[in-house]
Structures are given as C-alpha cells and as structure tokens.
C-alpha positions in Angstrom: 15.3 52.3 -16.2 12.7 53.3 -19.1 12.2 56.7 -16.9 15.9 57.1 -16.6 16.6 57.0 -20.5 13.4 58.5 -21.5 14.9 61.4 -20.1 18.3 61.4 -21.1 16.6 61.0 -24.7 14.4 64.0 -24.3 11.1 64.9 -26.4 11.0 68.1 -27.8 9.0 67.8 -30.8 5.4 68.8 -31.4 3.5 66.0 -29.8 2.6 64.7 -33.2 1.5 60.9 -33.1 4.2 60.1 -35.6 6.5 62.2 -33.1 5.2 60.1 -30.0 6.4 56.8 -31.6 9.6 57.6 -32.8 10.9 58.7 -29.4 9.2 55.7 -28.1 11.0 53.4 -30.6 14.2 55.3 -29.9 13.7 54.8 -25.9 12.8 50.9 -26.2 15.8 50.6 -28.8 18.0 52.5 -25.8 16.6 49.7 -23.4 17.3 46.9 -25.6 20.9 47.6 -25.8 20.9 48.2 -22.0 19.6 45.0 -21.2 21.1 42.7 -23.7 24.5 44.7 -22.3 24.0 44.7 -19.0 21.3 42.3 -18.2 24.4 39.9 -17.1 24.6 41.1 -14.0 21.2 41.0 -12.8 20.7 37.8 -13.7 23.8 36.2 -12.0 23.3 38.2 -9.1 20.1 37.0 -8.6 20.7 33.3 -9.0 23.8 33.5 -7.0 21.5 34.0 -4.2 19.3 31.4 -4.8 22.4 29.1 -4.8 23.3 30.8 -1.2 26.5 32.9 -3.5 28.6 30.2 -3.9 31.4 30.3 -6.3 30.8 29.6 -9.5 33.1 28.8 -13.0 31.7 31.3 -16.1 34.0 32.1 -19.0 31.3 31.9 -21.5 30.4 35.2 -23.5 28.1 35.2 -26.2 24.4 35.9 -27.2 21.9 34.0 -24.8 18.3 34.0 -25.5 15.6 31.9 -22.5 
C-alpha cells in the first residue's frame, strides 16, 4: 500500500532533504486516511475467520482506537 500511493503521489523535486520529508509526510498522511477509512474491512475480515465467519450484528460507526 505505501508503494502503491508513493507512486500515485509522485516525487519530482530536487532530492533536497527538506524535499525527501515532505513527500514522505504527504505519503504517510495518504496512508493514514487509507487506513483509518478502510482499515474496517481488514479487520472484520480477519476476525470473522477466527470466529469460523459466522454472522455477526455491527451497526456501530465511529472513531475506534486499540
């Protein structure tokens, strides 16, 4: 995922280290909001396995921090 956006960012400046850690600040930014978006899924998915995909009640959206 960080290879994916990194590249849909681009980095065309002069590889200044000023340069290097703002497109590294915008790329992590870019994965923040991917993962506190999309992260949902992942998760879910990956405990409905453990729990052999059984059905399950969720209706709950808001901010969740572990």
């Amino acid at each position: 995922m960080i290879d994916q956006v990194a590249r849909e960012i681009g980095f065309e400046d002069v590889p200044t280290v000023e340069n290097l850690l703002a497109y590294y600040e915008k790329v992590n930014e870019r994965v923040t909001q991917v993962w506190q978006s999309e992260s949902y899924h992942a998760l879910l998915h990956h405990l409905n396995a453990i729990f052999g995909y059984e059905a399950m009640i969720f209706h709950e959206k808001s901010w969740k921090s572990f």
